[in-house]
Structures are given as C-alpha cells and as structure tokens.
C-alpha positions, 0 to 999 in steps of 0.5 A, spaced: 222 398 751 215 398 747 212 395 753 213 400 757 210 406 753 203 406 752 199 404 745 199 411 742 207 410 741 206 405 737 200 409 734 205 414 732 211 409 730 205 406 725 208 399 728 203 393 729 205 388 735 202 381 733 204 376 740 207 369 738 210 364 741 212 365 749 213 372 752 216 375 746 214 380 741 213 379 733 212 386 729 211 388 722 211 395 719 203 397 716 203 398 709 201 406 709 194 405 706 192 401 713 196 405 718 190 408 722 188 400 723 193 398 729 191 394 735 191 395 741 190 388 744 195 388 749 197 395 750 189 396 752 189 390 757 195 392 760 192 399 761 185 397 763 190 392 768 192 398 771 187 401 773 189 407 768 183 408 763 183 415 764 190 416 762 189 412 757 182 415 753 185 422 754 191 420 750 187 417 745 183 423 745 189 427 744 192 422 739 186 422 735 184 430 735 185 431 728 181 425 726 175 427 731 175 434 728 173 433 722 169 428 724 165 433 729 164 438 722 161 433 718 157 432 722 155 438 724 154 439 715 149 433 715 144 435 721 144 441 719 143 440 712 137 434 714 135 438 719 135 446 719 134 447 711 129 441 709 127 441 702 122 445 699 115 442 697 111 444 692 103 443 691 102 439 685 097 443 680 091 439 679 090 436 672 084 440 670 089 446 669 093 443 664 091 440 658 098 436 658 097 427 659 101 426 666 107 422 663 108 415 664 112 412 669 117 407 665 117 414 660 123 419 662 120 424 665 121 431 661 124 438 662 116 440 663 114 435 667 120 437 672 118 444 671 111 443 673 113 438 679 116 444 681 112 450 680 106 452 684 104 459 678 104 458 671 102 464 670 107 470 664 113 472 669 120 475 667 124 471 664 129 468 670 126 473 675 122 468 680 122 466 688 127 462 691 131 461 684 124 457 680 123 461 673 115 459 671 111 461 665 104 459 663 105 453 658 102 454 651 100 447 647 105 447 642 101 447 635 104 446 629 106 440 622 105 434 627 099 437 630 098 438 638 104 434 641 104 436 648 105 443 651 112 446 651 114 448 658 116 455 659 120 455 666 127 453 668 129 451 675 136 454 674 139 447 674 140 447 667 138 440 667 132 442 662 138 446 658 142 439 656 136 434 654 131 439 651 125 435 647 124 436 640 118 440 641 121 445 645 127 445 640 122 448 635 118 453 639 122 460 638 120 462 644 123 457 649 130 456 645 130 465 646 130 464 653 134 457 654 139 462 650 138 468 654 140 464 660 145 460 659 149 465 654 156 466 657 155 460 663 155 454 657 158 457 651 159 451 647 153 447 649 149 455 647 152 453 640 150 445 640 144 447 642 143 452 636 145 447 631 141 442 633 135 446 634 137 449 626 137 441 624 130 440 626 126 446 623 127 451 628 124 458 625 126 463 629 123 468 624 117 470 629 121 472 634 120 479 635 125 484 632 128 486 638 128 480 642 131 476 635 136 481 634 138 480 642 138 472 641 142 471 635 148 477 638 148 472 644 149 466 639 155 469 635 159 472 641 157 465 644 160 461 637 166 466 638 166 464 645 167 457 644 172 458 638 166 456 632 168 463 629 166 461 622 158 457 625 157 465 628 158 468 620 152 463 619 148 466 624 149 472 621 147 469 615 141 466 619 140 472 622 140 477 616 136 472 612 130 471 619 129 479 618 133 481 623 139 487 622 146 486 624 147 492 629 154 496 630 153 493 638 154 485 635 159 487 629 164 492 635 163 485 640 165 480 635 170 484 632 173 485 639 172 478 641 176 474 635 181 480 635 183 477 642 182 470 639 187 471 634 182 469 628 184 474 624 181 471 617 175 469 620 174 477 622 175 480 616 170 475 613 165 476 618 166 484 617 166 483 610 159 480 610 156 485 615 159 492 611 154 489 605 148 492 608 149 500 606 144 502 611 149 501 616 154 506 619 160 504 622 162 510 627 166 506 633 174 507 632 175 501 636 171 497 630 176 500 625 182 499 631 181 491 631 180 491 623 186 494 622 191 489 626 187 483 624 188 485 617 196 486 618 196 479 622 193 476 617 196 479 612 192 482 608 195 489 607 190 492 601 185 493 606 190 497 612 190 504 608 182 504 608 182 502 615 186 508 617 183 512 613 175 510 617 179 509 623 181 517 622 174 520 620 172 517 627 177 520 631 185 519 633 188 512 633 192 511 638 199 509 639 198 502 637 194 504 631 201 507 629 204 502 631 200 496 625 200 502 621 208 501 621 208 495 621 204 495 614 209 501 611 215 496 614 212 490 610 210 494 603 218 497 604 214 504 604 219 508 608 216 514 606 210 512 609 213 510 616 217 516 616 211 521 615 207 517 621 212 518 626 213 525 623 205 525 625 206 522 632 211 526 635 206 533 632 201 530 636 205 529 642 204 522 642 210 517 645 214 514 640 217 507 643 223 503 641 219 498 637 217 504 632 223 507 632 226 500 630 220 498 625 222 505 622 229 504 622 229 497 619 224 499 613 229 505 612 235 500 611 231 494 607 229 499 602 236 501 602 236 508 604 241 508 608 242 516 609 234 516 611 236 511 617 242 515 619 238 522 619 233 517 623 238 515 628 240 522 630 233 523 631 232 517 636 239 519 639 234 526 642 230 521 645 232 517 652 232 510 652 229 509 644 236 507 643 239 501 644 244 495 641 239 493 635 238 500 632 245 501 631 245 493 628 240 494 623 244 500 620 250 497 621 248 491 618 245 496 611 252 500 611 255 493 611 249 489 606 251 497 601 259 495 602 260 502 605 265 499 610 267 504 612 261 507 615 259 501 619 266 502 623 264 509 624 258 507 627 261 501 631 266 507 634 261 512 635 255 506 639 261 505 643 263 512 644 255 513 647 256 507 652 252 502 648 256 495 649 257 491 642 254 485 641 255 478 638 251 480 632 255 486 632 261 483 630 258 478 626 255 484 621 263 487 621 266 480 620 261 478 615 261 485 611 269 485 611 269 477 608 264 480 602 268 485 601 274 480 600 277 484 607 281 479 610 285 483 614 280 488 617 276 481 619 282 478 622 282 485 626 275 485 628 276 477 631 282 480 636 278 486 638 272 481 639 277 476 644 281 482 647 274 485 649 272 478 652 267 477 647 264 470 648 264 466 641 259 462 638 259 458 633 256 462 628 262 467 629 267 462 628 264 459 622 264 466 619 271 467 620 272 460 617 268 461 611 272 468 609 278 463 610 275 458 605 273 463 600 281 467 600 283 460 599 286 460 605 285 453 608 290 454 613 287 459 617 281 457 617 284 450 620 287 454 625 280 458 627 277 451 626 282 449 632 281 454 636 274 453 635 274 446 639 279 449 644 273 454 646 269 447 647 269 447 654 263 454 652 259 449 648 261 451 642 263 446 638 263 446 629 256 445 626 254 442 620 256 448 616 262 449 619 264 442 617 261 443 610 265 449 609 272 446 612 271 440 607 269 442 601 276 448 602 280 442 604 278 438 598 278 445 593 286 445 595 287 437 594 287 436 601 283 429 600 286 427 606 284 432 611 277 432 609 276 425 611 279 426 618 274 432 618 269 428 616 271 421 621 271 428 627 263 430 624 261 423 625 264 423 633 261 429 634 255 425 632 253 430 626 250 426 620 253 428 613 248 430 608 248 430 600 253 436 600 258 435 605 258 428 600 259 431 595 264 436 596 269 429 598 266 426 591 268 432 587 276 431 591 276 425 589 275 428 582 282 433 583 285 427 586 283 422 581 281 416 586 276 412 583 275 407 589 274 412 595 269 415 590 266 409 589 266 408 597 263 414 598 258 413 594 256 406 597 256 410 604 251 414 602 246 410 598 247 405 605 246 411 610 240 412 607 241 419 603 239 419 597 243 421 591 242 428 586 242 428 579 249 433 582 251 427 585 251 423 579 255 428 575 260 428 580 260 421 579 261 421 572 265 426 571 270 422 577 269 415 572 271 419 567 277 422 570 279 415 572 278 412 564 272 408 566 266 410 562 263 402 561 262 403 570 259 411 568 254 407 563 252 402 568 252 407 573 247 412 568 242 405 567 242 403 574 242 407 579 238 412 579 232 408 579 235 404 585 234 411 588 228 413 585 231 419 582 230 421 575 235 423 571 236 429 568 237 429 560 244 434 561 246 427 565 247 422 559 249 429 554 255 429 559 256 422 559 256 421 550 261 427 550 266 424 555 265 418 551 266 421 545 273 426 548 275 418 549 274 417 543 268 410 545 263 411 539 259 406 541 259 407 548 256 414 546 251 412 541 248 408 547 248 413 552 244 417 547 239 411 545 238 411 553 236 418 553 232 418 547 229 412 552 227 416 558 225 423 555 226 427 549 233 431 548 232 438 546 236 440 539 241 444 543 242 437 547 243 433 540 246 439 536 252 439 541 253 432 541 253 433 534 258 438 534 264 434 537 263 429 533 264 433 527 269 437 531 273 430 533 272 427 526 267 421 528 263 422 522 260 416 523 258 416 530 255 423 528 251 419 522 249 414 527 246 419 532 243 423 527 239 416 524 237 414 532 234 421 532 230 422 526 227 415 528 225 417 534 222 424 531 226 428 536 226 435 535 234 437 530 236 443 528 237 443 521 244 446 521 246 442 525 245 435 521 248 440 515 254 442 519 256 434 519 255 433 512 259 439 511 264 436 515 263 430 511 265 433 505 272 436 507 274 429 510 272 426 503 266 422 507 262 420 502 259 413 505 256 418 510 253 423 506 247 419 502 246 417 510 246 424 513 242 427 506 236 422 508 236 423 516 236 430 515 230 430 510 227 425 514 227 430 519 225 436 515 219 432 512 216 428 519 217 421 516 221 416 517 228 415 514 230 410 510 235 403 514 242 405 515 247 402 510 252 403 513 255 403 519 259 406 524 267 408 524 270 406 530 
C-alpha cells in the first residue's frame, strides 16, 4: 500500500523507508526533531521512472507550502534591509577640528569617540533634538583636578550604549550626566540611579548646574529612584539637592508622594515629607498632597500625625469620599466614636455617598467602645439607605449585644435581620451560641444549634467546637460527647475535630475521671493525623493525678519528651503533684534534678517550694530539706517562698527541720523575714524545744546582722 502513494504520504506519516534485504520494506519512526529529513530515494525514482515529475513537484509544492512561505518572507526582509535601506555614512571630522588624540586600536573605543564616528556637526543643539535620531553637541575639553584628560562628548546616538559605559570623565562633567539623565529618565530607571550613585563616588558636582536645569535633574533622579523601588536613595538626593542650592519645589514633593503612595511605601513617604516641610518658604496648597499623607500615615500607623493632615487637606479644599474614608479608619483605630459619627454626619450634609465600608468601620468602632446604643441609632440610620446594609452589620452589633451579656437584644436583632430578608449566617450563630455558652445558657445554645440544622445551615468546625465547649464548661461531658459524634457523622462536609476540639473534649473527660475516654480521644487525634501539644498532655497528666495512676503519668511523659515536646515548668508541677499523690517523692527529687535540664528548661523556684511542702505533709524531712538545698543552688528564694516552708514546718511540728532550713539560709545569705524565723522559735518554746532554740536565735541574728552563722550543733529530727 505505502508503494503505491506517493512520497509526500510518507512525508506526512513522518515514517522513513530504508530498503533491506530483497524486495521488501524495513521502516522506522523519525524522532520528532528530524521529521522534516525523509528520504525520498525510492519513491522519487519510482516517480521520475514514470514519467510523473510534474505531479510530483506540484505536490511537493503543495506539501511544502508553508515552509516556502516563510522562506519567501525572509527572504524578502534580508534583500530589503541590504538593499533598499543601506546604512548611512557619515564624513569623518578632520583632525584639526578636535583637539582630541584619535584612540588606539587595542584601546576600547569611548562613547566620544562613537559619537564623533558618527556625528557630521558638533556645533550646540537641543538636547535630543537631531536628524535621523543622531543628538550632537560641540565637545569642550574637560579641565579640572587631573588637568586636561581628553574632551568629554556631548551627543547621544540614541542607543544608549554611551548611557551604560560611561568614562570617568564624563561621570564627572555636570553637564553631560544632566543630559544622559534627562534622556534616559523613565526608559532606565534603575540604571538612571546606578548611574547617579556611581557618578556621586567619583566626585560628580552638580552644584554649577543652572538652578532651573538642576532642579529638573535631581526631580528626574528622585522619582526614577522611587521608580526603581530605592525611596530611601531619593531622600538623599533630596538631601543632595538641598545642600547643591537647589529648592524642593511643590512639583517634585506632590510627584514622589504620589509615586510611594501608589508603591505602598508609606514610611518612607512621611519621611520624605518630613524632610521637605523643614524648608518654611515652602507652600503645600495640592490636596492631593495632604491626600496621600493621610493614607500613608494610617497604613503606617502613624495616627498622631492624621488630624494635622485633614486639617491642611481642608484649608485646601474638599476631601473626597476616600479622604473620609482614612479618617475613619483612624477614628475606628483611636476607638473615637465621636469622631466617626460626627464625619458621617458631615458626609451626608455634603451630599456625599456613604458606601457600606464606612458605615460598617463606624458601626464596629460604636461597638468597640461599647456603645451599643449609638451602633443601633446608627443601624436605624443605614436601614434608610438601600443596599448599605447587609449580614455583617447585624454581626458586628450582634456580636457587641452578646460581648455586653444583653442576650436578649441580640435575639431580637436576629428576628428583626430575619424580618428584612437578610439570611443568618455562620458567624451569626456562632455569635448566639457563644453569647449563650458565656452567659452559662445552655438551654437557649441548644436552641440556637436546632434552629441552625432545621434551616439547613452547614456546620463547621468552629460551631461545633463552640457547642461542645459550652458543654464542657457546664460540666456536662455527656453532651459534648454526643456533639462531638455528631461531628464525625458530618464528616463526609469536611468537617472533621481540630486540635481545640480535641483539647476541650479531653481535658472534660479527664476533669470528670474519665481517664479512659481521653486516651481514646487522644488514639482518634493521632488517626486524624493531629499532633498533640504540651496542653492537650497536660490535661491526660493531671487525669492521671485524679485517678492517681503513676505508670500512665510516667508513660506519658516519656511520650512527650520522645515526640519532640518539650516540657513546662506546668508540666512539671503536674508531674510532682502526680508523684506525690502516688507516694513517690524520691522519683519527684530526682524528677526536679534531672530533667528539666534534659529539656533545657529552667525551673521555677515555686517548683522546688511545692516539692519540700509535699515532703514535709509526708512528713520526709530530709528529702524537704534537700530540695531547698537545691533551690538555694539554682536561684535565690524570696522570703515569702522560705517563710511559707517555715511555717509548715512549724505548723506540723518539724522543728528541726524548720532550724535546719533556717541554718542552710542564712548560710547562703538569702533574703528571710525576720518574723518568720521568730515564728519557729515561738513554736519551739510551746513544744519545749530547746535544743533548737540556741539554733534558730543564732541563725535569726546571723540573718539580722549579714554575717555568717555559727555550725549547727544539732541535728534534725526525723
């Protein structure tokens, strides 16, 4: 079949057909990079045999169109470009005209030396005004420190070729940078400041410059520097300009303004005017100036400074809609409800329209500052507008009705958006049930949780979690297990328990003994790929206290060191309050000593002040007084810390453990209040005593005095 079509099919198949052995055919897919290379060999001869060359060129041609297509427009570009438009050629200017030495050939040839190559007069013209796009200037020998260096040229070609490798000269000559900067001022922003910088680090003086010329340069240089995203490089040429004789007109002040403004550098604006207000003769009548300060000092929050601008920006005439719009952002920001009430009050003399942002902004700050009453005279305001109100304006009041506890107004507004056809919304029951979980309102959130499924409301996790957290602080665990079941029913809507949920479920179940249901709860977390964190431990340890289970206490712990948590010092607190539920205080010691640096945590002195008492209501006097040793080891104990173990040691009758505390205090020179050490030797005397009397007189005047107390005598009762 392939025989008897011609070449061209194969052409088209992108097949290539290689002769082998005998008559038969051998063929090959050609990789896409080749599949315009196909051999034709046999098909061509078996055309030419047949006499059918015709036929066969006009469907080459015809196969081959596209590709001669673009072969003919090529074509017909290359002779027209070498033929009809021929480069232009330029007469050389003798060498008696310049005194300029004619460059080396191994030396790079300069922007002068192209500008004289192609220039035919050098004689003064306007700058970038010249025939056929080539701008000549009469070259002036540049004169100056390093004595004559050669001429500095004076003529662009328009390439901008001389722009990106300018000489050393030509950096410093004024005249030449002012008009490279002129031209090339919005085209090359950035290469306009590299090549300011650069000229700056050669010594350029742009001081002589002509005041008008000057002043036109340095506003192309700030705005290019604001352009190129380098506002704080055009505060220094402002600097730079200032300090050169030049003014900083209202022109360039409204246009960087502006331009920062719309390049969201609000800091750098407020600095930039800063700078430019220094100069008193300077009169600032554009209210688009003032305009764009304000905005920038609100983003930038830098509200002290937004009443001066409204206030310049009146003098100049009337601020607009979004003028009001910053200046009650700033009033929302200060919680001035004053103030945004009185600026809508004035937007609505004026005729002016007040959009919903507005109304809103006003509404909330009403509600921040707890005026309530004004937020809802506000809202009957709105509801005259059409189309000012919507769901959120009934939520921010809503949700200052509930943070009050005036429940009741918040259900009334619920009816009364319902009655103008404004459909709830999530966050709207999230505000009723929460307002009703606060207000201890249970029945009423249950309410609110039918109404919201019987509407067909879709839940999410936060509503749930709400729910169940209003549960869990009525102590009823048993609902807020049958919410939480309810929860994982809906997960086929992608809601699923979150870590909050999770913590609020376990640390209920584990505040009602339910040390079982918490595991599970936690075994669930870690299916749903939710890792646990040092609270949600901490809720099981302090189960693991009520239920006085030592080994699941110390199994958690262990899985949380190895999980990569690290403990708190309220981890630890649990974890000695567990040890001494459990009667192991010896683990608590060691527990104090050893882990917290293993975590790189650094114990709280109330720690080891919670760990002696437990030893002392165990009636462990030496483990108590080790503790204290310890702590007198890490940090110094304030008087109420070792009075407070002095006074159960006196209150359970371990007199010479309190004496021994006292000694180790006293020769560690820690702070002690005196009635406290006066307190154990009263105890003492009513217990008869006296071998710890002497003991606690001399520690107690050692601490009155700062000095050292004499050896103990005695020891401590066990």
């Amino acid at each position: 079949r392939l025989r008897s079509e011609s070449a061209l099919g194969l052409y088209h198949c992108r097949y290539q057909a290689f002769p082998s052995d005998g008559q038969s055919r051998a063929f090959r897919l050609v990789p896409p990079h080749q599949h315009c290379l196909i051999a034709f060999r046999s098909e061509a001869m078996e055309a030419v045999s047949s006499n059918n060359i015709m036929t066969f060129t006009s469907e080459f041609v015809l196969a081959m169109r596209i590709e001669l297509a673009f072969l003919a427009f090529f074509g017909s570009l290359f002779l027209a470009n070498r033929f009809i438009f021929p480069k232009v050629k330029h007469e050389k200017v003798p060498p008696a005209t310049t005194s300029m030495r004619a460059p080396k050939k191994t030396e790079p040839m300069s922007f002068g030396h192209r500008a004289e190559a192609r220039s035919k007069d050098f004689g003064r013209s306007d700058f970038g005004r010249s025939d056929n796009n080539l701008m000549s200037r009469r070259r002036t020998p540049l004169s100056g420190a390093d004595g004559p260096s050669g001429p500095v040229p004076r003529s662009f070609d328009g390439s901008g070729q001389e722009f990106k490798h300018p000489t050393m000269q030509q950096l410093r000559d004024e005249e030449w940078f002012a008009r490279a900067t002129l031209q090339f001022k919005s085209v090359q922003v950035q290469r306009t400041v590299e090549l300011y910088t650069n000229a700056m680090k050669v010594g350029l003086d742009l001081s002589h410059l002509p005041l008008n010329k000057g002043e036109e340069v340095f506003v192309a240089l700030v705005t290019a520097a604001i352009r190129a995203n380098q506002p704080m490089e055009a505060l220094e040429m402002l600097k730079v300009s200032r300090s050169c004789g030049f003014r900083v007109r209202l022109g360039l002040l409204a246009s960087a303004t502006k331009l920062c403004t719309s390049k969201q550098y609000y800091k750098e604006c407020l600095l930039i005017y800063d700078f430019v207000k220094s100069d008193s003769t300077l009169v600032i009548d554009e209210r688009s100036v003032w305009s764009c300060l304000l905005f920038c000092s609100v983003e930038a929050r830098a509200f002290q400074r937004c009443r001066h601008f409204w206030e310049k920006m009146q003098e100049c005439g009337t601020p607009s809609n979004k003028d009001y719009g910053n200046m009650i952002r700033y009033a929302s920001n200060q919680r001035e409800w004053h103030l945004t009430l009185s600026l809508i009050k004035e937007m609505r003399v004026k005729g002016m329209e007040v959009d919903n942002v507005v109304y809103n902004t006003a509404l909330a700050t009403c509600v921040a500052a707890s005026q309530t009453d004004e937020a809802r005279a506000l809202l009957e305001e709105m509801e005259t507008t059409e189309g000012v109100v919507d769901v959120i304006t009934y939520n921010t009041l809503a949700k200052g009705y509930a943070r009050a506890g005036r429940m009741e107004q918040c259900f009334e507004l619920y009816e009364h958006m319902r009655e103008r056809g404004i459909a709830p919304s999530q966050v709207t029951y999230g505000i009723l049930l929460d307002g009703c979980i606060n207000e201890k309102q249970m029945d009423k959130a249950v309410d609110v949780f039918n109404i919201m499924t019987k509407e067909g409301c879709v839940m999410n996790t936060v509503l749930y979690t709400t729910l169940i957290k209003g549960f869990a602080r009525a102590c009823q665990v048993e609902q807020a297990m049958k919410v939480y079941e309810r929860m994982l029913e809906d997960g086929v809507q992608g809601v699923t328990p979150d870590l909050i949920t999770f913590s609020i479920l376990i640390k209920a179940n584990c505040d009602a003994g339910l040390i079982g249901e918490a595991m599970m709860l936690l075994e669930s977390m870690m299916e749903l790929r939710l890792a646990p964190d040092e609270v949600v431990f901490n809720n099981l340890l302090s189960g693991c206290v009520q239920q006085s289970d030592d080994k699941l206490g110390k199994r958690l712990f262990r899985n949380m060191v190895e999980g990569g948590l690290r403990p708190s010092n309220a981890t630890f607190s649990i974890m000695i309050r567990l040890y001494s539920t459990c009667k192991r205080l010896d683990e608590a010691v060691e527990l104090l000593r050893s882990e917290p640096q293993k975590s790189g945590i650094e114990p709280e002195p109330r720690l080891f002040v919670q760990l002696s008492q437990a030893c002392l209501r165990e009636r462990q006097g030496r483990a108590s007084v080790e503790v204290y040793s310890m702590m007198l080891q890490r940090t110094s104990p304030t008087p109420a810390m070792t009075g407070s173990i002095l006074a159960m040691c006196s209150k359970l009758n371990m007199l010479g453990t309190g004496a021994e505390i006292l000694q180790l205090a006293a020769e560690a020179g820690a702070n002690v209040d005196i009635r406290d050490a006066q307190e154990l030797r009263q105890a003492a005397v009513r217990k008869k005593k006296a071998q710890f009397i002497d003991q606690i007189d001399a520690c107690a005047e050692a601490i009155r005095t700062g000095s050292k107390p004499p050896p103990a005598a005695v020891k401590r009762e066990e």
